[in-house]
Structure formats: C-alpha cells, structure tokens
BAGUVO-905038 format. One line per 3 residues: their letters; for each residue x, y, z of C-alpha. Coordinates in Angstrom, 1 decimal. Layout:
N
a	X Y Z; ...
//
This chain:
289
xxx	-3.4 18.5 -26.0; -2.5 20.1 -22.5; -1.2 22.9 -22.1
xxx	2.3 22.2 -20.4; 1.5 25.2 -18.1; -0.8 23.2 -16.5
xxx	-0.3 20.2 -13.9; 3.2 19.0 -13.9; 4.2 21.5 -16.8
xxx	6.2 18.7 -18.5; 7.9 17.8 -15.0; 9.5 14.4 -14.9
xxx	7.5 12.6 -12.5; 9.3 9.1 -11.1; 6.6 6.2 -9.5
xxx	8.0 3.0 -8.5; 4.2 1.3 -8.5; 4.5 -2.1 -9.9
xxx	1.1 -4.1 -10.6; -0.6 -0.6 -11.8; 2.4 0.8 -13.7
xxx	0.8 1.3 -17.0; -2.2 3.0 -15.3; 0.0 5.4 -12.9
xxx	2.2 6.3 -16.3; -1.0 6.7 -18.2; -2.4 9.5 -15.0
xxx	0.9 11.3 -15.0; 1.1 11.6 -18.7; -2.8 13.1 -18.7
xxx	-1.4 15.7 -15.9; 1.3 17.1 -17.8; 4.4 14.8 -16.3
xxx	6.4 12.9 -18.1; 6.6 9.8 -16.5; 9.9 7.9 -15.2
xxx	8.2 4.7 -14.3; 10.3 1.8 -12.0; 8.6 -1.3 -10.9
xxx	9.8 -1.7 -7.4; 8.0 -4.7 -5.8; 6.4 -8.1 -7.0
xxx	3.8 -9.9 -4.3; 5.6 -13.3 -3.4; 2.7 -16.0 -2.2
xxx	4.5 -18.0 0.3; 3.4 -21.3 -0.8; 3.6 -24.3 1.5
xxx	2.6 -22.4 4.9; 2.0 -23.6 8.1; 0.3 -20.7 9.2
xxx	-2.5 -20.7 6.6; -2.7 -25.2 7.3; -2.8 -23.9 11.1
xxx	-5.4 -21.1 10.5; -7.4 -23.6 7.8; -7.7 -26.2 10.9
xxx	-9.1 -24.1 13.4; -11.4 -21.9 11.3; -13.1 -25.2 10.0
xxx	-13.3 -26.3 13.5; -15.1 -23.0 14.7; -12.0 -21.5 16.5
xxx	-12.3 -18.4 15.4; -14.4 -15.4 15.7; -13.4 -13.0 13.4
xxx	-11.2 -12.7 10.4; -9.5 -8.9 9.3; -8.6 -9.1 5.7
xxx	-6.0 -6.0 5.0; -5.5 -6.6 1.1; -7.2 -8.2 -1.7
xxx	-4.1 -10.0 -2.6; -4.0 -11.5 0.2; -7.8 -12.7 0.7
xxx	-7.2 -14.5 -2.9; -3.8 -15.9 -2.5; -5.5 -17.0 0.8
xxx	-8.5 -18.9 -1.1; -6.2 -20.6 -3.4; -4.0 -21.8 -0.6
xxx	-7.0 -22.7 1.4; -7.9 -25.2 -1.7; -5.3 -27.7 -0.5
xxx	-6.9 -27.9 3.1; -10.7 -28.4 1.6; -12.8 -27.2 -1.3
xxx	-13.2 -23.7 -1.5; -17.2 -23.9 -0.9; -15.9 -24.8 2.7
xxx	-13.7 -22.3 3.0; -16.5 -19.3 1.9; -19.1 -21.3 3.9
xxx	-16.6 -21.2 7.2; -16.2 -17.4 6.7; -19.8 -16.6 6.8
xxx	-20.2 -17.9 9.9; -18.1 -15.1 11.3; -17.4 -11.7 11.5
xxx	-15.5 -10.5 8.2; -13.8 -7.3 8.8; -12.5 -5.7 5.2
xxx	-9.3 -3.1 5.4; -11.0 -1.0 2.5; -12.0 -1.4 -1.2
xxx	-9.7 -4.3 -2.0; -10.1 -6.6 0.1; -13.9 -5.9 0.1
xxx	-13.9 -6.6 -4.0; -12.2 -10.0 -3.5; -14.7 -11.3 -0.7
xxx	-17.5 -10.4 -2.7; -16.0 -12.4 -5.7; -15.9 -15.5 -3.2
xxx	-19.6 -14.5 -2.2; -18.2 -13.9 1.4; -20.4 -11.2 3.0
xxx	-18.3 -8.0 4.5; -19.7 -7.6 8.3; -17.3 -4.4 9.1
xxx	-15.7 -2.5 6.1; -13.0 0.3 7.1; -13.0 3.7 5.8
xxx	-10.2 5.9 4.3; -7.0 6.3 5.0; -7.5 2.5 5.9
xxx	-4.1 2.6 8.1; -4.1 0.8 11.5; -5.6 3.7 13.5
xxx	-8.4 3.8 11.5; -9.7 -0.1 12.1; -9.1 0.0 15.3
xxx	-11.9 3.3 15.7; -14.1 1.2 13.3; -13.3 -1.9 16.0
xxx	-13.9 0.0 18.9; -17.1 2.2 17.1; -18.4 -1.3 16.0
xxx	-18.1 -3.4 19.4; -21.5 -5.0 19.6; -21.0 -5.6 15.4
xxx	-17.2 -7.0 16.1; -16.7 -7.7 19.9; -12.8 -8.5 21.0
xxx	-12.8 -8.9 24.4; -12.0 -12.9 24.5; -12.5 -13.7 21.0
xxx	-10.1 -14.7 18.6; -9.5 -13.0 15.9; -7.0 -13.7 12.6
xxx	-5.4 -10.9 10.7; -4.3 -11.5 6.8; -1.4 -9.7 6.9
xxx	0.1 -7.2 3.9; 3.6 -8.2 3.7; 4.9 -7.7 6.6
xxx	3.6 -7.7 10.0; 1.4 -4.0 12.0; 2.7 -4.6 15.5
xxx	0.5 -2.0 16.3; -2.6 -3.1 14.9; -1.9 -6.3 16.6
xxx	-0.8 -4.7 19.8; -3.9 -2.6 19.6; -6.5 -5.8 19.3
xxx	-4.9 -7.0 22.4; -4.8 -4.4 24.5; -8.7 -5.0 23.7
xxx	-8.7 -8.3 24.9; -8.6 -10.0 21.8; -6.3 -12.9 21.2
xxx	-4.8 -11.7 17.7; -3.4 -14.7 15.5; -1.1 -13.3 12.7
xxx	-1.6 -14.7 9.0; 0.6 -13.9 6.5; 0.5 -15.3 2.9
xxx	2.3 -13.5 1.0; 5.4 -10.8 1.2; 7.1 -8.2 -1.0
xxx	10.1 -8.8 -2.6; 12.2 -6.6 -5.3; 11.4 -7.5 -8.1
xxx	13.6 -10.0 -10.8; 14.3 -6.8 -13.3; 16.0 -4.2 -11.1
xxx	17.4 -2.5 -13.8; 14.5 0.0 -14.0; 15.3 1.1 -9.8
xxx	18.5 1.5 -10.9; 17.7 3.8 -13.5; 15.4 5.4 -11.4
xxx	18.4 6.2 -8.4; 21.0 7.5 -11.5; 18.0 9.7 -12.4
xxx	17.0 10.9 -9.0; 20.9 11.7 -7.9; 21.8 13.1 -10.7
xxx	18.6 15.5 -10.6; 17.1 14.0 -13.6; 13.7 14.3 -11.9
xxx	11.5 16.6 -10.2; 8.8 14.7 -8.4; 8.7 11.5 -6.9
xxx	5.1 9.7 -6.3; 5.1 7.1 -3.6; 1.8 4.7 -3.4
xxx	3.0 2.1 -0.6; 6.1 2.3 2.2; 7.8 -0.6 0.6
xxx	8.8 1.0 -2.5; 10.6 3.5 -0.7; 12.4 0.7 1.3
xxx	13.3 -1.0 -1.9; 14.2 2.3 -3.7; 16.8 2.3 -1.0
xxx	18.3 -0.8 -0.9; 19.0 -0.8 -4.8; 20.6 2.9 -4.1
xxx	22.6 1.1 -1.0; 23.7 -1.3 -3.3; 24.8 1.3 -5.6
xxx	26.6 2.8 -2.9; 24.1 5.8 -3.7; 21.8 5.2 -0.8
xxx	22.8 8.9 1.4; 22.8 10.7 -2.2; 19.2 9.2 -3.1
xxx	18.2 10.1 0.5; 19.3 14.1 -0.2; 17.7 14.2 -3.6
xxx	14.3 13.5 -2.2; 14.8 15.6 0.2; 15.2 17.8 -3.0
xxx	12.1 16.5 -4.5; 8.2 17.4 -4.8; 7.1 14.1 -2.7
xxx	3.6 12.9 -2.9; 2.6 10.4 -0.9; -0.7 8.3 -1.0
xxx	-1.6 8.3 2.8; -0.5 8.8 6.4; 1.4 5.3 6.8
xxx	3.5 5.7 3.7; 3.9 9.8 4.8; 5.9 8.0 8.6
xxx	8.0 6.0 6.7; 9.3 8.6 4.1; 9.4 11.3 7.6
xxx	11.4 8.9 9.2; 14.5 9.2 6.6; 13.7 13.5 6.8
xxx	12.3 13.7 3.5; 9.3 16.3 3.5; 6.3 14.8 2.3
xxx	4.6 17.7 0.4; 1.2 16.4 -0.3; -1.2 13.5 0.6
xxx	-3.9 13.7 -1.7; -7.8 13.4 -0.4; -8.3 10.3 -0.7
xxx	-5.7 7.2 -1.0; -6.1 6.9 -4.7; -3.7 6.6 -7.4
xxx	-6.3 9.2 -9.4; -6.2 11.5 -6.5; -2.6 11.4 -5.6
xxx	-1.4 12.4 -9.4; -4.1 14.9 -9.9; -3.6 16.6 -6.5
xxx	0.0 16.6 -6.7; 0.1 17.9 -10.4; -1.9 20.7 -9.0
xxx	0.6 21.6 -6.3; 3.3 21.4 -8.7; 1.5 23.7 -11.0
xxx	0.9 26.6 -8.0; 4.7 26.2 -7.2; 5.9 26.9 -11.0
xxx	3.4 29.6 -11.0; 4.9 31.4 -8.0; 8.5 30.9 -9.2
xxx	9.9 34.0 -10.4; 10.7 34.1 -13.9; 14.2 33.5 -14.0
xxx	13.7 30.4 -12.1; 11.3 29.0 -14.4; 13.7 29.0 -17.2
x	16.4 27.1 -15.4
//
C-alpha cells in the first residue's frame, strides 16, 4: 500500500473527465488521491448534417486536397455518417487519394482502423500552433497555397487554426460532426461545485477546456459560479496542455502544472508529485490542519 506521504498524501483530487472516468479515478487512487470524480461532457454526433452530405459530395468528386482529422471521435462518427452517402470502401478509398493530416495519437488510431494511411501526423502538445509548424515544416508533404483543405472539427470551431490555413493560401472548409454537451446526469458537477466551494477538495485535474466551461455553467446555475471561480483559484490546478492552461488563465485561476506530455498518466503522476513537494515544504503546523 502507499505510503500517504507520498503523491497526493490522501488529497482529494476532483476530475471532471467523462469517457476515461474509471481510468483517471483508477491513476489518482495509485498516486495517493482520493478521487472526487464528475463526468462533465458526453460527445453529441450531430446526425443528419449537411456539412458532412456537402463534404461527402465533393471529396468523392476530387474536390479536395487535404483532410486534417483533430479527434478520433470525430474521424469515426465521420465514417459512420459517411455510410449514408456511399459504402465505406469509398469513403477509405477517396481518403487515400489525398493528403491525411492526423492531430496526434487519436485520430491517427482511428484512420488506421479504416486502413486510411496518415501522410502528416502532429506532435505533442497537438494545439493549433503546433499543426500549423508541422504544415508549414511539411510544405512539399502538405502544400496550402490554393488547395483545399477540410478540417474535422472537435466540438467547436479553432478560428485560429482556420485563420492560420488561410493566411497560407489555403481555402479552409470547416467540418464539424459532433459537439459537447453536459451530460444527462448533472448531479455528479453539482456535487463536485458544493465540494469545491465549500473547500471539500484540494486539487482539481482538468484534461480538456470544456469541462471547465461546463463546471461553470452548472455553478452558474447554482448561483455558485464567482464562488467556484475563487475556490480554484484556491486550488492545486493541473492542467493537461497549453490550450486547456488559456482557458483556465482566462478566468485568473493559476494553472500550477502542465505535465510533460498531454497524458492522463502524466498529468496525475506529475501533479501528485508537485503536491507531494508542497506538503513536504509546509511547516508542520500547517500539515495538521
């Protein structure tokens, strides 16, 4: 058993991740946290969508260029809505006549489940700045100027990354196929505000912007929203990469720690550990609080 010295030192350690729940509980619990867990988004495919019959049309009629998948739940809720256009053989065989550009790990795992070969694959932190320097290092692999490129969307829409595939002559077509929406229990977020006001916790772990959004507007509806926004402010933040880091800066809550890499693994583990160096250089007194 771990010694409660170590890691989080029994700290009670809130994540609002959703789909990997179990898992992030499972990585605070083996880092000495006890774990506050509150599902705060489901993925919503949008079903009957004109932009994916628009995109469908012109990718089977050699209209576009270049395709950037940003998720891997979005390139698969994309091949199941591309089934009610044509077969997906057609749809994998259209893709590898162009350039495939994959937003990470994800969305590199779902295209080689379709058999769709990756042509550009962007490294970590995989934010907008970053596949725009893999674009721009990887012009004669992915050329923009007067090409057309589509971009699966996460969501909701990167006016900068689109802005940023302009400004390098590309014409950038938008695709989005799915959003985020709270999801149909929110009793657990509202647990998880009462907790965080009243001080009930000691370290909040952010994976995506949205959850912090959505941690909000359940506190707003609780009429809790400026008391949630002081407790973190109170809080040990960790936050799994630069474009989650913005968000949470842009309400003045310090973001203490962005782990290595934008893993769930890392972001516990290198979080526990900075919690553990700050007990360690509390004086005593404090400790026993």
């Amino acid at each position: 058993m771990q010694d409660r010295k170590e890691g989080f030192g029994g700290a009670r350690v809130l994540t609002l991740e959703s789909r990997r729940a179990r898992e992030m509980a499972q990585l605070i619990s083996n880092n000495g946290g006890q774990p506050v867990v509150a599902p705060s988004t489901q993925e919503v495919a949008l079903g009957a969508n004109a932009e994916v019959a628009n995109f469908m049309r012109a990718l089977l009629d050699g209209r576009f260029h270049s395709i950037l998948f940003l998720t891997g739940v979005g390139t698969r809720i994309l091949a199941v809505q591309a089934e009610a256009v044509c077969p997906r053989e057609e749809f994998v065989a259209a893709l590898r006549r162009i350039s495939v550009v994959a937003r990470g790990p994800k969305p590199v795992a779902a295209l080689r489940e379709l058999g769709v070969p990756v042509t550009l694959a962007v490294p970590e932190p995989n934010t907008w700045r970053e596949i725009l320097q893999a674009l721009d290092e990887n012009a004669a692999l992915v050329p923009l100027k007067g090409r057309r490129i589509a971009v699966q969307e996460y969501g909701v829409s990167n006016p900068e990354l689109l802005a940023g595939l302009t400004e390098r002559g590309a014409e950038a077509i938008a695709l989005r196929v799915y959003q985020w929406a709270l999801p149909e229990d929110v009793g657990p977020i509202e647990a998880a505000v009462r907790a965080l006001t009243g001080r009930e916790v000691e370290v909040v772990l952010f994976t995506s912007s949205v959850q912090l959004q959505h941690l909000l507007e359940i506190a707003e509806r609780m009429k809790l929203r400026d008391e949630a926004i002081a407790a973190l402010r109170q809080t040990l933040v960790g936050s799994i990469g630069p474009v989650t880091s913005v968000e949470l800066r842009r309400y003045g809550v310090p973001v203490a720690l962005e782990p290595s890499h934008p893993k769930m693994g890392f972001l516990v583990k290198e979080t526990a550990e900075r919690w553990g160096e700050m007990l360690r250089q509390k004086p005593p007194a404090e400790k026993n609080l």
